[in-house]
N, C-alpha and C positions, 0 to 999 in steps of 0.2 A: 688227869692232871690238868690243870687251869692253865690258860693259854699261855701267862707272862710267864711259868717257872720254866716254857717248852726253849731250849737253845735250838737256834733256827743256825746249823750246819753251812760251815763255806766252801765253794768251790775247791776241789783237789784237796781238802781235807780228807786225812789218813783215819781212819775208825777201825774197833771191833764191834763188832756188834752180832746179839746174839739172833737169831734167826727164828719166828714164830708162828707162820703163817705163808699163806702161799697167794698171790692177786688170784685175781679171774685169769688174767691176762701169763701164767705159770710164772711170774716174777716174786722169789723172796720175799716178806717182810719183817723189817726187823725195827727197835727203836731207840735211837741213840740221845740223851737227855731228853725223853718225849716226843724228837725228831721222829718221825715215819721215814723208812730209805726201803727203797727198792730197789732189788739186788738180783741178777739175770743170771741163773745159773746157781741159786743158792738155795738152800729146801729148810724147810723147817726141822729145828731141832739140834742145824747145827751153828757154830760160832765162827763168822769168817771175819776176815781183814778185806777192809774194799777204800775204794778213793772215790770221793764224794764228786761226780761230772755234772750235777744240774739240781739247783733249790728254789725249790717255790716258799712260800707264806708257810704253809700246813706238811709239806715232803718234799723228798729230793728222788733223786736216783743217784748208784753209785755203784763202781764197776767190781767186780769178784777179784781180789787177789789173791788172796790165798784159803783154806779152809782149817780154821784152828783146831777143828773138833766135827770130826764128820757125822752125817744120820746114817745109821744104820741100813735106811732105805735107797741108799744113793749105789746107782748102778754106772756100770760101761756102757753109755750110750753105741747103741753098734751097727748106728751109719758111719758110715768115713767122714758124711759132709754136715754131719747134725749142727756142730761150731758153725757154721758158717750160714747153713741154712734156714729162712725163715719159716719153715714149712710145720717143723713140730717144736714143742714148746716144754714138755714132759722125759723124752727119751734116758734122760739121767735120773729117773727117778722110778724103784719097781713099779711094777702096773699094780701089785696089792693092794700098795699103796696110793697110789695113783687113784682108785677106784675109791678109796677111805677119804682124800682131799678133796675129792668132787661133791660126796655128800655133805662134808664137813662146808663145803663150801656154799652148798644151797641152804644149809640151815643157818650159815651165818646170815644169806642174806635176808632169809624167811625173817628172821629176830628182826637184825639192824633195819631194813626196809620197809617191810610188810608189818612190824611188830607184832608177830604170829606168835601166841603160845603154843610152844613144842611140847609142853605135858598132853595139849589137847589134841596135835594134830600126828597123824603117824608118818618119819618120816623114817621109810625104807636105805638100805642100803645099794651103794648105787649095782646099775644089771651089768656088765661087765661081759667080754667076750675071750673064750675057751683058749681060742688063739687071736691075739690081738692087735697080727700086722699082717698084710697085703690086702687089706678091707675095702680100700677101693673101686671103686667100677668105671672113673673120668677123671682122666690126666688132662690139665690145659697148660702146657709145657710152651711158655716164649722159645723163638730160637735167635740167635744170633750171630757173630764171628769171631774167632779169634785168628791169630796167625795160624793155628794148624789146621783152619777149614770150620765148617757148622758146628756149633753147639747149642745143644737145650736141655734146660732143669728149669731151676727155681731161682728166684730173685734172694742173695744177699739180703739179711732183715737188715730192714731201713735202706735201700738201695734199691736201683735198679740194675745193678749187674747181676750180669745171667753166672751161675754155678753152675758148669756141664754136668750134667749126671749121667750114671751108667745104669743106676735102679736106684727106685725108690721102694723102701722099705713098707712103705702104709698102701703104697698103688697094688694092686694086680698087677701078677709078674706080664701077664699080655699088654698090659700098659707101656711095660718097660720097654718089652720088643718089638712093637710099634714105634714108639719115638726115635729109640737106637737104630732105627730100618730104616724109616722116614729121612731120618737125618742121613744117614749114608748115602741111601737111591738121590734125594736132593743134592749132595754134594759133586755127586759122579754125574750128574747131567746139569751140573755150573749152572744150580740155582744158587740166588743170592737172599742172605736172610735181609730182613726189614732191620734198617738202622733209625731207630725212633729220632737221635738226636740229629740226623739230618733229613731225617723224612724218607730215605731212599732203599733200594732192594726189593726183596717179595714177600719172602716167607715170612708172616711174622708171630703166628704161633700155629702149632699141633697139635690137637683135641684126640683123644679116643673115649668112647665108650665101650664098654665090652658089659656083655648080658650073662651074669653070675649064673642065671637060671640056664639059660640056653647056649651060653657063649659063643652068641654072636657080637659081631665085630664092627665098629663105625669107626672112622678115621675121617674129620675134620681138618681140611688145609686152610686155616686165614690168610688173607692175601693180601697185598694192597692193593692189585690191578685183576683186572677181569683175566688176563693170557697168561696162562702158566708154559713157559717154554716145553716143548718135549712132553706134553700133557698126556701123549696115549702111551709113553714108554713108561710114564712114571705110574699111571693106571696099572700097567700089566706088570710090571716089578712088585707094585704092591700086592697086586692078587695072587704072584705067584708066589709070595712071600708067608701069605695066610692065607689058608684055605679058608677060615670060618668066615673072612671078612664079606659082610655082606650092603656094605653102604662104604662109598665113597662120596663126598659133602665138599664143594668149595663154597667160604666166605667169602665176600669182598667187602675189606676196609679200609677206606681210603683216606679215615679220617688222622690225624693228628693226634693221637687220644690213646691212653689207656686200658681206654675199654675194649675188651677184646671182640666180641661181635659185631660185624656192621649189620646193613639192612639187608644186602643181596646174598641169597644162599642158592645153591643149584646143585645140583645133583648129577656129579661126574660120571660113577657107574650104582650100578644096581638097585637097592630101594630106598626108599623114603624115610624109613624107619630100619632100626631093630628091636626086638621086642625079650623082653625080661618077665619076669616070674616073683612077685611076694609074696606067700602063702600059696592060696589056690585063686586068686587076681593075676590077669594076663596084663602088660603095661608096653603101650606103641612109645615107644620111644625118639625122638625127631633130634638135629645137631641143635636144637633152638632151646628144644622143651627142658623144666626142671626135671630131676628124679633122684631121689637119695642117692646120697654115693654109695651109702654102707647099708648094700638091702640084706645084711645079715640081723642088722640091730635094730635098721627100720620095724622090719616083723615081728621084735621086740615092745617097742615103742606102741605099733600099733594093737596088737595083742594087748596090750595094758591099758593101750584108750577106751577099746572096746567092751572089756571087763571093765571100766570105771562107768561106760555110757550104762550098765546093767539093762539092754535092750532084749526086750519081752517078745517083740514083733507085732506089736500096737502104736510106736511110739514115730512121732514125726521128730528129725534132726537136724538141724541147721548145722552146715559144715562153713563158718567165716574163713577166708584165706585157705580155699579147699584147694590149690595147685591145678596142676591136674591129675584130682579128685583122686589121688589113694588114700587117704584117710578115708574118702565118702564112699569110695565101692566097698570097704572092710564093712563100715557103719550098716551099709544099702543089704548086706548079708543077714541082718538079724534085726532091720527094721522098717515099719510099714512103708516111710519113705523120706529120701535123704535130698533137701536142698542144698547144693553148694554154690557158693558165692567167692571171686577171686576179681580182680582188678585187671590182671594182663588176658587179653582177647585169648592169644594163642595157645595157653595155658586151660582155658576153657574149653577150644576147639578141640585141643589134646582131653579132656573130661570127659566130653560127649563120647568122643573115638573111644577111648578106652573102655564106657558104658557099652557101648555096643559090641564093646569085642568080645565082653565078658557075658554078654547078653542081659547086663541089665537094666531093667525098666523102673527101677521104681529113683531110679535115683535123677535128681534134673540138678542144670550147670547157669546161671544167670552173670555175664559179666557187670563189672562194677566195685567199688568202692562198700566194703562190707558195710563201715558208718553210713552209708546213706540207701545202700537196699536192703539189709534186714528191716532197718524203721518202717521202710514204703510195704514190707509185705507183713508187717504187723497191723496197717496203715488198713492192708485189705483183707485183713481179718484171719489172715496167718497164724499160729499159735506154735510155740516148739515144747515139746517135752524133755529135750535135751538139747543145749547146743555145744558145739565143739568148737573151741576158736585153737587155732596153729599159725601163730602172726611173726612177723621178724621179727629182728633183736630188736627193734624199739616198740617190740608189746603194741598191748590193745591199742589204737584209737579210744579217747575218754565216750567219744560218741556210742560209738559202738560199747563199750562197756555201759552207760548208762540205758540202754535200749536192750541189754540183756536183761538188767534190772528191774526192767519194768513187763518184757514178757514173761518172767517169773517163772522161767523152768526149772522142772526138777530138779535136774542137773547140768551142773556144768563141768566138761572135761577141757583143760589147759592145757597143751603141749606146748611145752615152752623150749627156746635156742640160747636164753639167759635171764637167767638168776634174778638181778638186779630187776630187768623190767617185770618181770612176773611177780616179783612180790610185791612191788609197787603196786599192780593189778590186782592182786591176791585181797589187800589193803581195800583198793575202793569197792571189790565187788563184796567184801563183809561188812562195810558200811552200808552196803546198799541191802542183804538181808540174806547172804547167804553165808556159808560156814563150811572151811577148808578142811577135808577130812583124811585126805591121805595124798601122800607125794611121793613119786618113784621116778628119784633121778637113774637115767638110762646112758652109758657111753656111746656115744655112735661116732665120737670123734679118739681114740685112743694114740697117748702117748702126743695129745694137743690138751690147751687148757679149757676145750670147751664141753659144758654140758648138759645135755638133753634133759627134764623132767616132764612126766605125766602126772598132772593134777587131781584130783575128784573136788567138786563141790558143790555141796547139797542147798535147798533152799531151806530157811530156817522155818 
């Protein structure tokens, strides 16, 4: 529709409008005189009544009143606190379907962004999980006050008030009873949580990991001071609380900020690590390091990159934004030898470690800026038969994509966290000579709007 016939929607204006699609972001859309309105809590298919709270040029948003004509796919969300929490984005909608909007969604943006023809490329339906809640492995639970003593959950979407929770539905139920423990033993030894908006208290969030393979147990206390009052009671409450716990971990952040990790960490009781299991790959685990949360879908995920790399046990692999290197030790399994490359030191020092744990050799870790040491080691005569890039949601570096283009590997395997920047990607690296052959978007996030794809792309 041509822009002048579009009526551009006013504030608190009343609509229906019929519902036809779903954002990235699990929001509605639907379009009212060629308005675009974004609607929270509204699913394709059905026709609701909302009140128009904010208009741009091109869309608006606008709040859920009522639903004239429901989908068929709309469920009982069956947290208590889904309404209110930002944590999931999907819960009202079946996971069948759920799993149907995801692929529908990467092929929208494959078309609209990447301008891929889908008669040419195969685009799978998405991998989806048996059972598709307490997938979890790391809770990072703010705590706070109210009048009846500690709380900690999840922040109010678009807020920072804390929502106390009793469990969460997508964590591991050991998650649960970690934070629930935590928060009771701190309250009974008159710790006081961290209040951001005056800067004062201690506690100011609860970490756990817990090791799906091994289940063992990490418990992370953020702080803002180095003294935790009553320190060796709160140690031994906790240990006598869970046996499996094997790492107690104090942060100190002292900053003003958001951000949840400061720089000082130390190690209250026991070890350094706990260690986890994906596949037949052992993984040290540290309170600092990355590590999937959902090492159920991870082995998904990575099982498909591997099959896309079609490694012979000849082939050299460049692993760009290798973490610490679980993509690269799956690769280092079935080929002659796997370079990985990632930006954060510790992330690397975590590669090595894990190399070693597994006993192997043929795989190496080089810190750095993937645009600027893949080039230098094509520089020194490097060559890859395959590379693999796994980059954050704002995709390739153009550098780094141009420099794949010109080593000219066979293949290339994508692991991509969104849509939108991967077919952008998708886009320059077929201008540059290569040709998109198959995509397998993967859930690793369920009953949230985001979603995983594994790539294949061949040199033409």
């Amino acid at each position: 529709m041509a822009e002048e016939q579009i009526r551009i929607l006013e504030k608190n204006e009343y609509v229906d409008v019929y519902i036809d699609d779903l954002s990235h972001e699990g929001l509605g859309v639907g379009k009212v005189d060629g308005y675009t309105l974004f609607i929270k809590d509204a699913l394709p298919g059905e026709k609701v009544k909302a009140k128009v709270t904010k208009t741009k040029k091109r869309f608006g948003f606008a709040r859920l009143l009522e639903i004239i004509e429901h989908s068929p796919h709309r469920v009982e969300p069956p947290c208590p606190i889904y309404a209110q929490c930002g944590g999931c984005q999907l819960q009202h909608l079946g996971y069948e379907e759920q799993l149907r909007q995801k692929e529908q969604q990467v092929r929208s943006q494959l078309t609209k962004i990447g301008g891929i023809d889908l008669e040419q490329v195969k685009v799978h339906p998405t991998l989806g999980m048996s059972e598709p809640w307490r997938y979890r492995n790391k809770a990072q639970v703010p705590i706070g006050e109210n009048e009846g003593g500690l709380i900690g959950g999840f922040y109010r979407q678009g807020t920072h008030d804390i929502i106390d929770m009793q469990e969460c539905l997508i964590q591991h139920e050991a998650n649960d009873e970690v934070i629930q423990k935590t928060k009771d033993i701190a309250q009974e030894l008159g710790i006081r949580a961290y209040d951001e908006q005056k800067h004062s208290g201690l506690l100011r969030h609860v970490v756990v990991k817990y090791g799906f393979y091994t289940q063992e147990l990490m418990i992370v206390l953020i702080t803002k001071e180095e003294t935790i009052p009553h320190k060796e009671m709160f140690i031994e409450k906790l240990r006598e609380s869970f046996p499996n716990l094997k790492s107690i971990i104090r942060n100190v952040n002292k900053a003003k900020t958001n951000v949840i990790f400061g720089e000082q960490t130390k190690v209250l009781w026991g070890e350094e690590y706990i260690y986890d299991q994906i596949g037949d790959i052992r993984f040290a685990i540290s309170a600092r390091s990355f590590y999937q949360v959902n090492p159920q879908q991870t082995k998904v995920l990575y099982d498909k990159a591997l099959e896309y790399a079609q490694l012979q046990g000849h082939e050299t692999v460049i692993d760009a934004y290798c973490g610490i290197g679980t993509i690269s030790l799956f690769l280092a399994q079935k080929a002659k030898k796997v370079l990985g490359v990632e930006v954060v030191p510790e992330a690397i020092a975590d590669a090595k470690r894990n190399a070693r744990l597994n006993h192997i050799e043929n795989a190496e870790f080089a810190v750095g800026e993937a645009e600027k040491v893949i080039p230098w080691w094509k520089a020194q005569g490097i060559t890859a038969d395959v590379i693999v890039v796994d980059p954050p949601r704002k995709g390739c570096d153009e550098a780094l994509l141009e420099t794949i283009i010109q080593m000219k590997p066979e293949r290339v395997v994508y692991v991509s966290c969104n849509p939108s920047t991967l077919a952008r990607d998708l886009k320059f690296l077929e201008d540059g000579g290569f040709k998109t052959v198959e995509v397998q978007p993967v859930d690793m996030f369920p009953h949230t709007s985001h979603v995983e794809c594994v790539v294949l792309l061949q040199r033409q």
